[in-house]
C-alpha positions as a printed NumPy array, in Angstrom:
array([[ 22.425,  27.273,  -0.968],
       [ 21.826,  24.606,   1.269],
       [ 18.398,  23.345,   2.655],
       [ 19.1  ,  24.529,   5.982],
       [ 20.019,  28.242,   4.305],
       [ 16.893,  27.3  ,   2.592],
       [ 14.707,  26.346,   5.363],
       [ 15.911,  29.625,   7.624],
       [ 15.42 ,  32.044,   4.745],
       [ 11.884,  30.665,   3.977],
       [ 11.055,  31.21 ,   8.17 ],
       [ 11.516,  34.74 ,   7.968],
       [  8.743,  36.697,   9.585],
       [  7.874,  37.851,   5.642],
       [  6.737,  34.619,   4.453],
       [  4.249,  33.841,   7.413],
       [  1.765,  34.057,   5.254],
       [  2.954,  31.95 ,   2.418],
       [  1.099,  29.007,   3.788],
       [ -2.351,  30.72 ,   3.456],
       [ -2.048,  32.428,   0.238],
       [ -4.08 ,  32.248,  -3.095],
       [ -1.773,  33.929,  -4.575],
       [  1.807,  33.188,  -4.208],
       [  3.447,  35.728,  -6.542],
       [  2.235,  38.311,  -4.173],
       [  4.728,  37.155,  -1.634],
       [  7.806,  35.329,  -3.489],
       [  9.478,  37.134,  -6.09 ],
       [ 10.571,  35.343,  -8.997],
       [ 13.853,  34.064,  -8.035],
       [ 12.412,  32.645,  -4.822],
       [  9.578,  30.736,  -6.939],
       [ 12.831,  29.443,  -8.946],
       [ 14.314,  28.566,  -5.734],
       [ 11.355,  26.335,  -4.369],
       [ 10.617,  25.043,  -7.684],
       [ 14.349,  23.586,  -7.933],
       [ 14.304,  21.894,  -4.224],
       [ 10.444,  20.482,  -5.198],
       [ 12.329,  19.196,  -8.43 ],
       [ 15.507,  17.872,  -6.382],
       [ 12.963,  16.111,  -4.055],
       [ 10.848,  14.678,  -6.532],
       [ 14.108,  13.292,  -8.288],
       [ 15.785,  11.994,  -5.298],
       [ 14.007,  10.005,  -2.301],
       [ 17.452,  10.118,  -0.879],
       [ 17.476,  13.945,  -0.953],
       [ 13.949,  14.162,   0.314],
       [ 14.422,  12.135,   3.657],
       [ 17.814,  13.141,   4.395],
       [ 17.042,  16.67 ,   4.393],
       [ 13.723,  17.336,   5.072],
       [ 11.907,  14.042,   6.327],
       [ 11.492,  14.087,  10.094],
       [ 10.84 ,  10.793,  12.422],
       [ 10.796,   9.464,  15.6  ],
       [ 13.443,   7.24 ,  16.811],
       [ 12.681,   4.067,  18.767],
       [ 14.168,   6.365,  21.896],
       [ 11.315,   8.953,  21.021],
       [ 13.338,  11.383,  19.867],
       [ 12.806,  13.202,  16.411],
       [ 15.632,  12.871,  13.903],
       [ 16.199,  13.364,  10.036],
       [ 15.931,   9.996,   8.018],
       [ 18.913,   8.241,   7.214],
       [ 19.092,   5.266,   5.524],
       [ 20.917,   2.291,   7.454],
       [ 22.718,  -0.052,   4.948],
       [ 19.77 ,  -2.56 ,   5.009],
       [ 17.819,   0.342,   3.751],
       [ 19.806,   1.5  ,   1.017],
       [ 20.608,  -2.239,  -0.094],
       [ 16.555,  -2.767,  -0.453],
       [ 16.546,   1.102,  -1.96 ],
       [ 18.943,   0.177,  -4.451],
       [ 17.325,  -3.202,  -5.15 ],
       [ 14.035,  -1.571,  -6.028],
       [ 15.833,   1.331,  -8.212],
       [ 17.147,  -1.729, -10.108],
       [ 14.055,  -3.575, -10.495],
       [ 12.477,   0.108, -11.87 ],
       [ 15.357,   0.364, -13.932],
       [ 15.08 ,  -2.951, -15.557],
       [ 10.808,  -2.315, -16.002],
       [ 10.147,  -4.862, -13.722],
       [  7.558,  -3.768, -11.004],
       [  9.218,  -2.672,  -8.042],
       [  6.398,  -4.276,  -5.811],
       [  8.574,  -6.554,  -3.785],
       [  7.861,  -9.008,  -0.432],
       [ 11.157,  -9.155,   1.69 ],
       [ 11.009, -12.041,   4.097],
       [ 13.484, -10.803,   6.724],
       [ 14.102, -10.607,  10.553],
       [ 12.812,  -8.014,  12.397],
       [ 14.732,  -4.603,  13.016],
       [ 15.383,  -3.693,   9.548],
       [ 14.417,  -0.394,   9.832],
       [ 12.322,  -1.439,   6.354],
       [  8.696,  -0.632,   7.948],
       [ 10.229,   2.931,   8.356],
       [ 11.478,   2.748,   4.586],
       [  8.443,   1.561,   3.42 ],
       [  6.641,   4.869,   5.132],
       [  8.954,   6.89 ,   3.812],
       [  8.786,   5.647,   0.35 ],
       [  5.048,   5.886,   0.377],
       [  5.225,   9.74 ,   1.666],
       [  8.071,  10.442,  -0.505],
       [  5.832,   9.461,  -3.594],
       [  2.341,  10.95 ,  -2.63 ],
       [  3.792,  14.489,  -1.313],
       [  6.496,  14.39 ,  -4.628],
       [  4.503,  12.676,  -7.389],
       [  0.792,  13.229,  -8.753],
       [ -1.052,   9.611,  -9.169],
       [  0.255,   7.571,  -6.585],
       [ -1.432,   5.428,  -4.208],
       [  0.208,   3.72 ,  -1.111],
       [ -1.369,   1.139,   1.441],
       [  0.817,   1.21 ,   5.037],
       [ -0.378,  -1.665,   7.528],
       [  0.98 ,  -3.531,  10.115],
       [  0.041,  -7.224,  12.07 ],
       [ -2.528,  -5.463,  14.461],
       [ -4.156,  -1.765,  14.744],
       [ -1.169,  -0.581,  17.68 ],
       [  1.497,  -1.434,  15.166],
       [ -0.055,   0.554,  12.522],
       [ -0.815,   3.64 ,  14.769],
       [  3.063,   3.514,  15.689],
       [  3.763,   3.293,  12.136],
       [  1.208,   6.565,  11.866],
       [  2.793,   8.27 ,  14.547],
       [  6.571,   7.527,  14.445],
       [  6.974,   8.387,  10.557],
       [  4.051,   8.945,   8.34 ],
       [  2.846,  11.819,  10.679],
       [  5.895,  13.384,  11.826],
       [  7.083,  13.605,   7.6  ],
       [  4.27 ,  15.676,   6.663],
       [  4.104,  17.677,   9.314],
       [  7.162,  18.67 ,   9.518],
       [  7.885,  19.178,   6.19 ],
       [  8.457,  23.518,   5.771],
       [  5.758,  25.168,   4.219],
       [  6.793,  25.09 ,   0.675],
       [  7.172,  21.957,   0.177],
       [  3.989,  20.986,   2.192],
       [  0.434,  20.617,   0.528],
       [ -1.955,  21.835,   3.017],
       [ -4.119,  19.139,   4.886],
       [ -7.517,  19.235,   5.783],
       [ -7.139,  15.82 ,   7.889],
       [ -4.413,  14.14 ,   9.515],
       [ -6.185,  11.681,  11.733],
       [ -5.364,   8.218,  10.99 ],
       [ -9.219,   7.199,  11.357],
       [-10.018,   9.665,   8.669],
       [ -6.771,   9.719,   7.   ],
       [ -4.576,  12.107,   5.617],
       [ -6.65 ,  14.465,   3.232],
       [ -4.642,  16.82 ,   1.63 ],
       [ -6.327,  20.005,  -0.145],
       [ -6.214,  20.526,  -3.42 ],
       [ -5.406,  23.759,  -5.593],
       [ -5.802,  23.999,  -9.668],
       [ -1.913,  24.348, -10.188],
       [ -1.445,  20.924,  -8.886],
       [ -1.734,  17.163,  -9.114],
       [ -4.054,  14.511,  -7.66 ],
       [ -2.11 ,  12.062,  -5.469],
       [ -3.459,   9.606,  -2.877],
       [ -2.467,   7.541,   0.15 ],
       [ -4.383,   4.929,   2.318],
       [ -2.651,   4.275,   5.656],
       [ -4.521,   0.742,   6.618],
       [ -8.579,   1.534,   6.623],
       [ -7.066,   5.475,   6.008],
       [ -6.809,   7.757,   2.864],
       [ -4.241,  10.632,   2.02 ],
       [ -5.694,  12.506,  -0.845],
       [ -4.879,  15.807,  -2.052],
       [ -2.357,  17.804,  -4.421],
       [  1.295,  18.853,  -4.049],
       [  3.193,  21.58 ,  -5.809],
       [  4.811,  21.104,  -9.084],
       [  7.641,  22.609, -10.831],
       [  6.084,  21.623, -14.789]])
């Protein structure tokens, strides 16, 4: 199937209360909890899969489209899948011109690995407080919350003063995120 197939089936009037349950076996049957736990598994594997089908951000033009990498992107992508590769640390400083598209990268790295991966920290910040609001509002914001509900923890904050707190629930892991003076804490559904 593919994730819009996915995404459609998973709307159906049936699951509305997937989001809200303790209990989730009481709404999926077993081949639908194998479903979800594949995508969460493809997702956690791939950032490429992640942000190409399901992350959502605004354009410079304001208008909301899926991530896709621009070949600056995927050359600094590949560079740090290298570096990982190799077991050198993948924390890099790119000294660049502007327009990279590599402050939206660096977002949606930071998402991809605290809604995908338990453990993980991530600092996003900009020159002044307006740049790192945009940054907030153009693509940490708009990937979590429009992620579909399966493969969204729930949040208990998404103010960028406050941070992003997501809940937590026993069957998952801690992760955490800081967005400048803000913290993303919470858990995220695993497939182990």
């Amino acid at each position: 199937r593919s994730v819009i197939d996915m995404e459609e089936y998973f709307l159906q009037p049936k699951f509305s209360d997937a989001t809200n349950a303790s209990n989730l076996s009481a709404i999926l049957n077993e081949q639908e909890i194998k479903l979800i736990a594949e995508e969460i598994a493809r997702c956690r594997n791939s950032f490429e899969h992640a942000a190409k089908n399901w992350f959502w951000v605004t354009s410079k033009s304001s208008i909301r489209v899926l991530f896709d990498l621009w070949d600056g992107q995927r050359l600094v992508l590949e560079k740090l899948d290298d570096m990982r590769r190799r077991g050198k640390s993948p924390a890099t400083v790119v000294i660049k011109s502007r327009q990279l598209g590599l402050s939206q990268l660096g977002c949606a790295l930071a998402a991809h690995k605290c809604i995908f991966h338990s453990g993980q920290k991530a600092l996003i910040m900009s020159e002044d407080e307006d740049k790192t609001k945009l940054l907030w509002n153009q693509y940490i914001l708009p990937i979590y919350q429009d992620l579909p509900w399966f493969l969204k923890p729930q949040a208990s904050s998404l103010s960028i003063e406050k941070g992003m707190i997501l809940d937590s629930d026993a069957r998952v892991p801690r992760l955490t995120f800081f967005m400048g003076r803000s913290l993303l804490h919470g858990r995220c559904l695993t497939t182990s």
